[in-house]
C-alpha positions, 0 to 999 in steps of 0.5 A: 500500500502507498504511504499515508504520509501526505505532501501538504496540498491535499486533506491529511489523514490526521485532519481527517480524524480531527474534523470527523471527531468534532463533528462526532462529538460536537466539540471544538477542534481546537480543544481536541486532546492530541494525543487521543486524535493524532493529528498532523497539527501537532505532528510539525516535528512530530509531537512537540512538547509545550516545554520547549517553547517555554523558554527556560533553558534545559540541561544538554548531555554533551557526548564526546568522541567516546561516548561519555556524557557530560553536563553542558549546563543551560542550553541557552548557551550552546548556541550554533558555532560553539564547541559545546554545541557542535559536541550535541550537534554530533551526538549519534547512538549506535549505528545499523550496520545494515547497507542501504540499498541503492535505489537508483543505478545511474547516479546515486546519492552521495548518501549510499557513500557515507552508508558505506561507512555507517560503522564508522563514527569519525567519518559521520563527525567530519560530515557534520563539522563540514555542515557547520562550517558554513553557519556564518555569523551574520555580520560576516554576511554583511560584509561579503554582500555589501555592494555585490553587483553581477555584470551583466544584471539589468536590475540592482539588487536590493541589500537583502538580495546582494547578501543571498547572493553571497551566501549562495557563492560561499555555499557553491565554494564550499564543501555543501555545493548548494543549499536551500533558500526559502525566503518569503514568497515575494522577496526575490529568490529568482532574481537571486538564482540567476544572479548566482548563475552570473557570478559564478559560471562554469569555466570555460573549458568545462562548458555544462548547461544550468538545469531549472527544474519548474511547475509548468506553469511558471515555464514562460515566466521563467524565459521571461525572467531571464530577459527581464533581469539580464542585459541583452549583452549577457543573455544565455542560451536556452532550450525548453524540455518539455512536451514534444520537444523533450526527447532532445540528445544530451550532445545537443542539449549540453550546448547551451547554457540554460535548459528549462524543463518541468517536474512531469516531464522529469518523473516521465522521462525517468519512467522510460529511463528505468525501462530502458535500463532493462532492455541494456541488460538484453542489448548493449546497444541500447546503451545508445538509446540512454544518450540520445532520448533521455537529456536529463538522465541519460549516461553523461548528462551532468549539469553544472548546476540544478535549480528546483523551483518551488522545491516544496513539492518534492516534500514526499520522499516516496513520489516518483518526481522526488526520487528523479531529481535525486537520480540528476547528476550535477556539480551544484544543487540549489532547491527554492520555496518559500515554504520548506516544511508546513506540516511535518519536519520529514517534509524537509528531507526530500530537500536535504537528500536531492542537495546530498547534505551529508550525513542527513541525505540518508533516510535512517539517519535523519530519522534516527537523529532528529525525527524520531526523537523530536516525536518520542516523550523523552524531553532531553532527547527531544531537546538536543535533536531540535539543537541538531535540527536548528544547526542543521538548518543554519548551515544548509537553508537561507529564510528572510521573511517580509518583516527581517530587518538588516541593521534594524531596518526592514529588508522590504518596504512593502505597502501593509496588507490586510486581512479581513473576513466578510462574513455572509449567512445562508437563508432559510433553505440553503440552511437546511439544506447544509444541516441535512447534509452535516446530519449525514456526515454525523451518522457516516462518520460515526458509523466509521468510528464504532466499526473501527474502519476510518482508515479504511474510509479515507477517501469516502470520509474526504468525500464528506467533508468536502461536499460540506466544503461545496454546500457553503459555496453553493448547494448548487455544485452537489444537488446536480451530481450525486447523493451526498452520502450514497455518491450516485456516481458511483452507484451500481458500480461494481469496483472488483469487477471492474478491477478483475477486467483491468488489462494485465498490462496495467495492473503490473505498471500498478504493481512497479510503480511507486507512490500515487500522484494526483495528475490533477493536483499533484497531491499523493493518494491513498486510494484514487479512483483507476481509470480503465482501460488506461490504468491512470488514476485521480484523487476522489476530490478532483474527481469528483470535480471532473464529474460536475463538468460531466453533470453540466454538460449531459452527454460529455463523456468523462477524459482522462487527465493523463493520456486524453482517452475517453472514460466510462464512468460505469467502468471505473475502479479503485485501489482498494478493489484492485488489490483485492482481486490481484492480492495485495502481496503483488501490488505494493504502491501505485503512481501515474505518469506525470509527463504533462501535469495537466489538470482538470478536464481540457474543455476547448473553447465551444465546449466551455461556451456550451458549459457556461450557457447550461450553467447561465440557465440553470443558475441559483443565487447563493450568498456568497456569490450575491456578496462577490458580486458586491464587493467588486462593484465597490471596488470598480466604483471607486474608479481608482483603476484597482484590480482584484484577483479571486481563488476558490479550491473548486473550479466548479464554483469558479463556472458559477461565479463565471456566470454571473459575471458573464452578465454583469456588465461592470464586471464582464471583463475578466480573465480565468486562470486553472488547471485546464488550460494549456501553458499558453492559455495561462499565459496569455491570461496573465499578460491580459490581466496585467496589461489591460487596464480594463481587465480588472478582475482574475479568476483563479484556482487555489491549487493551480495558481497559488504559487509562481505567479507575479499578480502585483499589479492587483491589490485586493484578494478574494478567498471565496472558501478556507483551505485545509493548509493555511499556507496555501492561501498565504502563497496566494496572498502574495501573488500580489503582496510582493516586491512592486506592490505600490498600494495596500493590499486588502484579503478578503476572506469569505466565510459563511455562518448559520443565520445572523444570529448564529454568527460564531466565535472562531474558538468558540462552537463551530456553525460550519465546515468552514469554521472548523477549517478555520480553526485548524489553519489557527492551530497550524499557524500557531504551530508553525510560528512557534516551532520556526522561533525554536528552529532559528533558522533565518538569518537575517 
């Protein structure tokens, strides 16, 4: 079976229980008892003890090369850099002796080197001396970015840019070779990486080509980066991996300096890497075919240097785009997110392992030292691995956020952002209608809960919740498409019938492949829903939402988001049902191909017109819509050129809103930006929303257009519906509150209530969905914020 851990876009297990125990017993999430209800909340670097944070100093057992423990006294004083610190940094029990296998053939990680030698004490010490050579001093940062200007760059560096810079230099000329840098979404890592690529190029005569590895999404913008930071004198060549132009020979693609391609692109050609490599056992001249259709992985493919953009979403160790980036050879690695880890400390090592930090790449290590202490009751063992993790940190990751000073002074001058929430209330029939549905919910989850069978129900207890996530938008995206809790869809559906007339072909892809990915949203699965007779799978949440377009629009047959092929809904299947017909000894994990991240059903122009005309026509007011509509027509009277972008989590939700402004004449023009579109479409919707001042308001999807985007020239933000991750609406946010933002920028967070005179306390008892995911973002964030205070680990 799949891992259950979760990469933080999608609704974890732990949530799950969370929300369903509050709505079984009517309690409030947020005074839940953890350790009754695991929860991923708590599990930021697995169970934090409140002590921790309380701020008095703990005694820390300092071991010395032979093992004997000495008292360090408080550790307040065994800061990073310090003997006595870099002695508890380096304290290690005792060793598997067991080799770890190597995964991947080609090009291991460092890590399979140092696990040669796991026996060996002082070879591990001298890894992390190594590690902590690199945590500088602040002022000596100071000092080596003052006035750094590459030539050759087009803009000047603002202080805090010029500082990254010189960080990012002294990690290549040390022994890490690249690092992490997280600087808050909007304060200019881009600029920062290309930077990097100017001041430190390959030599001459070693000519090899810069890999940045990117969302598809951002792939234009990346190109236009380039031209927009570089002066035309300095300007690289480049070439794009990706779609019909990805099977390039490794001769032609070292020949330039810069190649683009995308994490799907990469996770395909890996696929077809590993097949071939069996073919080469039967045919050594197929060692030729390595070269010639496989740029990235291919024998002699090497990069002067790999950037990963967006880097977070590598965070699951066990997806197939996480193990390809690791199979890359390069001289330097360099990962940027702005958020390196949101719900768990794990989230951090796929990171550590593709930059080869070692000891920390290998897997039981980073478990053994850091991750399984920071879960265990022990606080003295829990305190030291949060020193080790703190110092880890500190030599491998750069994070400013908007509000780090630099000599007391704020590192950017941003107009102040706003949050604010814009509460609107159900009437009468739409109440009842969300009532009767939570009613539901009550009953399946508790059914769930005395059989002792949630786990089991993970994706048809997702479904729940998120059809309570639907009816507070509008009542409107479920009445038209399933029983809420007999999910019509799948009703006559006989799901081990369907498993056992899968082709054999496709049930062994299952049974070789890895960890499922989501094509659609790209979150990792526990149990998708399998397509036949393609064998690709989906999500239940996206899946459902392709539904709702098949509902809309009678008659459209259902497409597949991988492979394009058509889809009988009468044949689909699940995980669950193939492993038990083709017993669950055999198929261990499952992952889809991911060679184009599309997302959602592709509608081309005619058939989306046909879409929103049916929708026009059957159409229901709800409250949050009606208030939407309001407030942009407050906005767009004020006739101050203001320009507003809107997100939902549901594209279906976006058609309606679609609708209404379809026939609104103020509000008319308008650009839409989702997963269904192609990379083209996007971009063309970017540059009109940017460009066109009549063009005042942008439609977006939360999970396709949180990250990467530039939107500054806009200055409000609408959050129709609340997210289970806080952080991607944070993201969100800073589409527009980012370096060029000139005007304030206001959040408006939509939210509906019960009647007026239900309005809730946010901690007080919960009246929808919504306040309980919102009262799980407030725990999240509390978490966060004090775990990273402990963690210390912006330098600044």
């Amino acid at each position: 079976m799949p891992s259950s851990e979760q990469p933080v876009g999608s609704m974890q297990r732990q949530d799950i229980l969370l929300v369903g125990a509050s709505y079984q017993n009517g309690e409030n999430p947020a005074n839940t008892d953890f350790n009754q209800v695991p929860s991923a909340l708590s599990d930021f670097s697995g169970s934090i003890h409140h002590s921790w944070f309380s701020g008095r100093p703990r005694p820390v057992v300092l071991v010395n090369h032979t093992g004997a423990g000495t008292y360090a006294g408080p550790s307040e004083h065994n800061i990073p850099g310090s003997p006595p610190f870099q002695t508890a940094f380096s304290q290690h029990t005792t060793r598997v002796s067991n080799q770890r296998t190597i995964d991947w053939p080609w090009h291991p990680p460092s890590s399979t080197q140092s696990s040669l030698f796991i026996d060996d004490r002082s070879r591990t010490q001298e890894e992390i001396q190594q590690l902590l050579q690199h945590v500088r001093p602040d002022e000596d940062l100071d000092a080596a970015g003052a006035g750094l200007q590459p030539p050759g760059l087009r803009v000047q560096l603002l202080p805090h840019q010029a500082k990254g810079l010189a960080w990012m230099k002294n990690m290549e000329e040390g022994s890490n070779k690249g690092g992490i840098l997280a600087d808050d979404m909007g304060l200019g890592k881009t600029v920062q990486a290309i930077s990097l690529m100017l001041e430190h190029p390959p030599p001459a005569d070693e000519h090899k080509p810069t890999l940045v590895i990117t969302p598809v999404a951002l792939l234009e913008q990346w190109k236009s980066e380039f031209q927009k930071f570089l002066r035309i004198s300095h300007l690289p060549s480049l070439i794009t991996l990706h779609g019909q132009d990805a099977r390039r020979p490794w001769s032609e693609v070292a020949e330039y300096d810069i190649v683009l391609t995308t994490y799907g692109t990469l996770a395909s050609e890996s696929r077809r890497w590993l097949t071939s490599l069996e073919r080469l056992q039967f045919d050594p001249e197929a060692r030729q075919i390595l070269k010639d259709e496989f740029p990235t992985l291919g024998e002699g493919s090497t990069f002067h240097r790999i950037v990963l953009d967006e880097a977070h979403l590598i965070k699951n160790k066990n997806t197939k785009t996480a193990k390809a980036v690791c199979m890359l050879s390069a001289k330097y690695r360099w990962c940027l997110t702005g958020t390196p880890m949101q719900n768990r400390v794990e989230e951090i090592y796929s990171l550590i392992k593709f930059c080869r930090m070692r000891p920390y790449d290998d897997a039981e290590q980073f478990g053994r030292d850091i991750v399984r202490p920071l879960r265990g009751r022990n606080h003295q063992s829990g305190t030291l691995a949060m020193e080790k993790f703190q110092a880890l940190l500190r030599a491998i990751l750069l994070r400013r956020t908007k509000t780090s000073t630099i000599n007391g002074t704020p590192i950017l001058q941003l107009p102040p952002k706003h949050e604010v929430e814009d509460r609107v209330v159900f009437d009468k029939d739409q109440l009842e209608f969300y009532q009767a549905l939570e009613r539901e919910a009550q009953i399946q989850f508790n059914r769930y809960i005395t059989n002792g069978k949630v786990g089991r129900n993970y994706s048809k207890t997702l479904v729940l919740l998120l059809r309570l996530r639907q009816c507070c938008c509008s009542p409107q995206l479920i009445t038209n498409l399933r029983d809420f809790v007999t999910c019509k869809i799948f009703r006559g559906i006989d799901m081990l019938a369907n498993a056992q007339k899968m082709p054999h072909a496709v049930v062994q892809r299952i049974q070789e492949d890895d960890e499922i990915e989501c094509p659609v949203c790209m979150d990792a699965v526990d149990n998708p829903t399998i397509f036949n007779p393609c064998g690709h799978t989906v999500c239940t949440d996206c899946f459902c939402q392709m539904a709702d377009c098949i509902e809309v629009e009678v008659g459209d047959r259902l497409t597949c988001p991988h492979c394009r092929g058509s889809v009988e809904l009468k044949k689909i299947t699940d995980l669950e049902s193939l492993e038990q017909v083709w017993s669950s000894e055999q198929i261990q994990a499952s992952s889809i191909n991911q060679a184009h991240l599309h997302r959602g059903t592709r509608q081309n122009n005619a058939t989306k017109e046909r879409v929103l005309s049916r929708l026009e026509k059957i159409y229901q007011p709800c409250a949050k819509i009606d208030r939407l509509v309001q407030l942009l027509h407050e906005i767009r009277h004020r006739g101050e050129g203001e320009k507003t972008i809107v997100f939902s989590s549901f594209t279906s939700f976006l058609d309606l809103v679609e609708c209404c402004m379809r026939q609104d004449t103020v509000l008319m023009n308008y650009a839409r930006y989702d997963g269904s579109m192609s990379v083209q479409e996007r971009s063309k919707a970017v540059a009109r929303f940017m460009l066109d001042l009549d063009c005042q308001f942008m439609l977006i999807s939360l999970k396709a257009g949180n990250t990467g985007l530039n939107l500054s020239v806009a200055n409000h933000v609408v959050i129709l519906d609340p997210f289970w991750n806080p952080f991607l609406e944070l993201q969100a946010m800073d589409r527009c509150h980012r370096i060029g933002q000139l005007r304030e920028v206001t959040v408006h967070r939509m939210l509906i209530g019960g009647q007026d005179e239900e309005q809730p306390d946010l901690f007080g008892d919960p009246v929808t969905i919504e306040d309980r995911i919102m009262q799980l973002q407030a725990t999240k964030k509390q978490l966060f914020e004090s775990a990273s205070r402990r963690f210390a680990f912006e330098i600044v």
